[in-house]
C-alpha positions as CSV (number, residue, x, y, z in Angstrom):
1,X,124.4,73.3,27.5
2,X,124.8,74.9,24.4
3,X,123.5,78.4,23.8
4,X,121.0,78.2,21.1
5,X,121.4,80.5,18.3
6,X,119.2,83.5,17.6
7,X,117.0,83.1,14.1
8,X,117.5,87.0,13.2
9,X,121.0,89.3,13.2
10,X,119.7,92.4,14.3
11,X,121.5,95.5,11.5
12,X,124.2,96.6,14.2
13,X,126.3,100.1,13.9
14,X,129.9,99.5,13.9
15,X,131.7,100.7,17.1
16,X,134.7,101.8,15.9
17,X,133.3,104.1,13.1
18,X,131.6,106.5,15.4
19,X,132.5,109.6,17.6
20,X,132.8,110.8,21.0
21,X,129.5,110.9,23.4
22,X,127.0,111.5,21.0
23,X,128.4,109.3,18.2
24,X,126.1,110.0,15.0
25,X,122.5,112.5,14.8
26,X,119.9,111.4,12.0
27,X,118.2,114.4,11.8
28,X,115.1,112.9,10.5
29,X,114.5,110.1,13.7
30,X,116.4,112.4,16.1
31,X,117.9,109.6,17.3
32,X,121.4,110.0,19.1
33,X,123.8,107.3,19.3
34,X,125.9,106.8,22.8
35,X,128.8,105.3,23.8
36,X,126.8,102.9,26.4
37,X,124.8,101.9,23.6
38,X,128.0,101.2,20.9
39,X,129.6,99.1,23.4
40,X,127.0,96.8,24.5
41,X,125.9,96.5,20.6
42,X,129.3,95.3,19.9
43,X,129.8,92.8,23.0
44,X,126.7,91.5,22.2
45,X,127.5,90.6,18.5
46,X,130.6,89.4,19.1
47,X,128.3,86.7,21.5
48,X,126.1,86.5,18.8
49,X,128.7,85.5,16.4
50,X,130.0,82.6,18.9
51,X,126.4,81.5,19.5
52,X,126.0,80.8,15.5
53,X,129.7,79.1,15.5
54,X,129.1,76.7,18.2
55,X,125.5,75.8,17.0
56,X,127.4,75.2,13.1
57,X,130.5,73.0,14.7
58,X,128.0,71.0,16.9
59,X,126.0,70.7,14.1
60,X,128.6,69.2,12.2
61,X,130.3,67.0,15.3
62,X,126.8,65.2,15.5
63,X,127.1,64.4,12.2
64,X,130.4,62.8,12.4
65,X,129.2,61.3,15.1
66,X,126.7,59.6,13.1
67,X,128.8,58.6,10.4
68,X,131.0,56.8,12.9
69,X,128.4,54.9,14.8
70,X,126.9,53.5,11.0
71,X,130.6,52.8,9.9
72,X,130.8,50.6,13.8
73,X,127.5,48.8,13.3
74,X,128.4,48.3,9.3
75,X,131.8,46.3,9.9
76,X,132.2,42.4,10.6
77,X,132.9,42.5,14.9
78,X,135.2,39.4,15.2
79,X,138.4,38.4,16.1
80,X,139.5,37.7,12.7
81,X,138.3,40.8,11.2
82,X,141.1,43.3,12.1
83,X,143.2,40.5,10.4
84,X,141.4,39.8,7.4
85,X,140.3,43.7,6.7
86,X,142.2,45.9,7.9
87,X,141.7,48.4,6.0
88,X,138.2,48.7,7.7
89,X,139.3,48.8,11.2
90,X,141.7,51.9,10.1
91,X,138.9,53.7,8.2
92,X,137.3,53.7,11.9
93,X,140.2,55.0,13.4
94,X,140.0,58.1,10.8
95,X,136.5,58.4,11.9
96,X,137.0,59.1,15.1
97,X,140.0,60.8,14.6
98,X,137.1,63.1,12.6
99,X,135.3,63.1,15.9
100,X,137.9,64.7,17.9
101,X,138.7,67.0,16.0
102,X,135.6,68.9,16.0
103,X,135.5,68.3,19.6
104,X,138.8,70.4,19.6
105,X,137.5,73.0,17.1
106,X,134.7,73.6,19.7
107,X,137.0,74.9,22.6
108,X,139.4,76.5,20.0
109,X,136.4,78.6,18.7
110,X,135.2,79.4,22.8
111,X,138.9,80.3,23.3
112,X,138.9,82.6,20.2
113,X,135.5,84.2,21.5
114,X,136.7,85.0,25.0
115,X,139.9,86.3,23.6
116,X,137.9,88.8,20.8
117,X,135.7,89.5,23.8
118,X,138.8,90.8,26.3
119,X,140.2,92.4,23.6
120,X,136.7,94.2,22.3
121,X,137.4,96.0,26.0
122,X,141.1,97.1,25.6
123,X,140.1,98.5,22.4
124,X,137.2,100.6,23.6
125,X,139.4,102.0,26.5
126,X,142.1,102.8,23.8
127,X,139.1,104.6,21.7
128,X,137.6,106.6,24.3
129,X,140.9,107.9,25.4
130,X,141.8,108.8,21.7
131,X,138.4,110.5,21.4
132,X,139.1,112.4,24.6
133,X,142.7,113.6,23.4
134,X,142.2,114.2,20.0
135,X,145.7,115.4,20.0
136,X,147.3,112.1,20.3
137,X,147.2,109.7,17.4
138,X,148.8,106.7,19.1
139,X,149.5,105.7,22.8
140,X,150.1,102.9,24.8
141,X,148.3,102.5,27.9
142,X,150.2,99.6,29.4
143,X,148.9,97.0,31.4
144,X,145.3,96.2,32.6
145,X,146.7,98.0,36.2
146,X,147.2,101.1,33.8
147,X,144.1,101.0,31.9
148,X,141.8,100.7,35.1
149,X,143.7,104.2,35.6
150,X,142.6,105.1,32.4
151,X,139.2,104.1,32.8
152,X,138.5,106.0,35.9
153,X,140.1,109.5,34.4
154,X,138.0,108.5,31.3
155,X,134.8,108.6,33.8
156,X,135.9,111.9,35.2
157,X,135.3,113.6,31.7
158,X,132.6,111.4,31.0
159,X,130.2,110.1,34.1
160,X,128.3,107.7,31.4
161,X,131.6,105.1,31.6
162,X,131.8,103.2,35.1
163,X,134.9,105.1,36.7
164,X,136.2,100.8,37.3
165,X,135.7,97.7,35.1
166,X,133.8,94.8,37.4
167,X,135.8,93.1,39.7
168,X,136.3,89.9,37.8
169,X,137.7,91.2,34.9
170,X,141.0,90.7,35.9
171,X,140.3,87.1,36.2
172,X,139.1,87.1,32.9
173,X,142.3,89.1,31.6
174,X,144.8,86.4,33.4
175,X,142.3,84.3,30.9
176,X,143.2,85.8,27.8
177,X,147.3,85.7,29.1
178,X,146.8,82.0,29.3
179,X,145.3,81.4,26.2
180,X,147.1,83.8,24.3
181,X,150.5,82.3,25.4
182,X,150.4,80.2,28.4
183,X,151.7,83.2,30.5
184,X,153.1,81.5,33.9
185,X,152.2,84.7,36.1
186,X,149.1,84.3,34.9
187,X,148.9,80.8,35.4
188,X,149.8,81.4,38.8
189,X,147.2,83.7,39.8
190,X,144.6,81.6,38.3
191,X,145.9,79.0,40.8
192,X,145.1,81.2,43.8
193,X,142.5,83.5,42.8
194,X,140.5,82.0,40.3
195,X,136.6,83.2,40.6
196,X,134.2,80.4,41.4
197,X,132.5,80.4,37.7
198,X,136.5,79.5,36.7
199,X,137.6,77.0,39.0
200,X,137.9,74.4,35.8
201,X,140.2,76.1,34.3
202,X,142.1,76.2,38.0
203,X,141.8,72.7,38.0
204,X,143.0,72.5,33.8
205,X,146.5,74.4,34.9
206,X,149.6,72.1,35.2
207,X,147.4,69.6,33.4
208,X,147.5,70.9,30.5
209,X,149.6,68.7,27.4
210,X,152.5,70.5,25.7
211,X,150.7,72.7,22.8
212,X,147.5,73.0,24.6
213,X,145.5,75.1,26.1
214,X,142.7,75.4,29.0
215,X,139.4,74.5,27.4
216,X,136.1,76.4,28.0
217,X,132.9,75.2,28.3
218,X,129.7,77.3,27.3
219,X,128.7,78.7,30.8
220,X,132.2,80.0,31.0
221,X,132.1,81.6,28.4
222,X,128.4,83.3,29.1
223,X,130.1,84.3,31.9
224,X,132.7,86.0,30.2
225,X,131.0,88.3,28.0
226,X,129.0,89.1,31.2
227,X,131.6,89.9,32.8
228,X,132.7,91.9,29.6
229,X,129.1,93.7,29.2
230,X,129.7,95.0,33.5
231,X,132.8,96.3,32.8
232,X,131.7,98.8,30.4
233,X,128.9,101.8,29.6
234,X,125.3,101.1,29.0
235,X,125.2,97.9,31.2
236,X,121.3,97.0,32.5
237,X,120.9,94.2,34.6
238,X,117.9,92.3,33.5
């Protein structure tokens, strides 16, 4: 099913160009800004961005789609024909070729999204802890063992943040190691731990042909950002 695209962009605040736990005061609307709120603004336009990108590549695979099936029903459908015009029969072959490689573009641009989407996480764990220790101007905080640490010091100092991201983010972090580089360790806990809404992807590993990846379909990766939204400040369950 594909996610149908919202008709509006709603202005959104960058997240990365505001403070600490009140991030920004207009005095005028007396309107305070918090990290829940920054977070779940910039999940959700990261989704939004992925919702207008599928709707414009679908757009354009059903087009090429067309184009193929008129070029089919336009050309002679003999024996002879793929003798006589050739040509013909390998303008068809281009066609599809033009076909699947849309359909490709489609789980390229999924894969992209849940990768921006982990990642939109480890960045906000990095920027709260920078916020908190405005002494430090850089710092790595490891793995995604080490920033779960991090995460529930950060809660500590600030009760607004969930003192533990929710329990399938992992999965969805063994995700991103797959698609980011085909990580074997990662491969192999997908193999035996792999969350119901991801058995496909179980399924896709040791499949997969040399230079490519797991494909995602569109619940999967609704499911993701979810997942994403739970595992950070200002969640509401609707």
């Amino acid at each position: 099913m594909v996610r149908k695209a919202v008709k509006h962009i709603a202005v959104s605040i960058s997240p990365l160009n505001l403070d600490a736990r009140i991030m920004s005061r207009n005095q005028q609307l007396d309107v305070s800004i918090s990290r829940g709120e920054v977070y779940q603004e910039g999940v959700g336009s990261i989704e939004q961005a992925s919702v207008f990108g599928e709707a414009a590549l679908q757009e354009i695979l059903e087009d090429k789609k067309k184009q193929l099936a008129r070029y089919v029903r336009a050309r002679p459908d003999n024996p002879e024909s793929k003798e006589k015009h050739p040509v013909s029969f390998d303008n068809e072959v281009l066609k599809r070729m033009h076909v699947t490689s849309v359909e490709d573009s489609l789980y390229e641009l999924r894969n992209a999204f849940a990768l921006s989407a982990y990642h939109f996480w480890e960045t906000s764990i990095y920027r709260w802890y920078l916020e908190d220790n405005p002494g430090e101007t850089a710092k790595n905080l490891g793995s995604y063992a080490k920033l779960k640490s991090v995460m529930a010091e950060l809660h500590e100092r600030d009760p607004s943040l969930p003192n533990a991201p929710d329990s399938h983010l992992e999965a969805v972090c063994r995700l991103a190691n797959i698609l980011k580089h085909t990580s074997s360790k990662s491969c192999e806990w997908m193999k035996n731990h792999a969350p119901p809404e991801l058995q496909s992807i179980k399924k896709q590993i040791g499949q997969m042909p040399p230079g490519l990846s797991v494909r995602l379909n569109n619940e999967e990766l609704t499911w993701i950002f979810n997942i994403i939204r739970r595992s950070g400040p200002g969640y509401r369950a609707n």
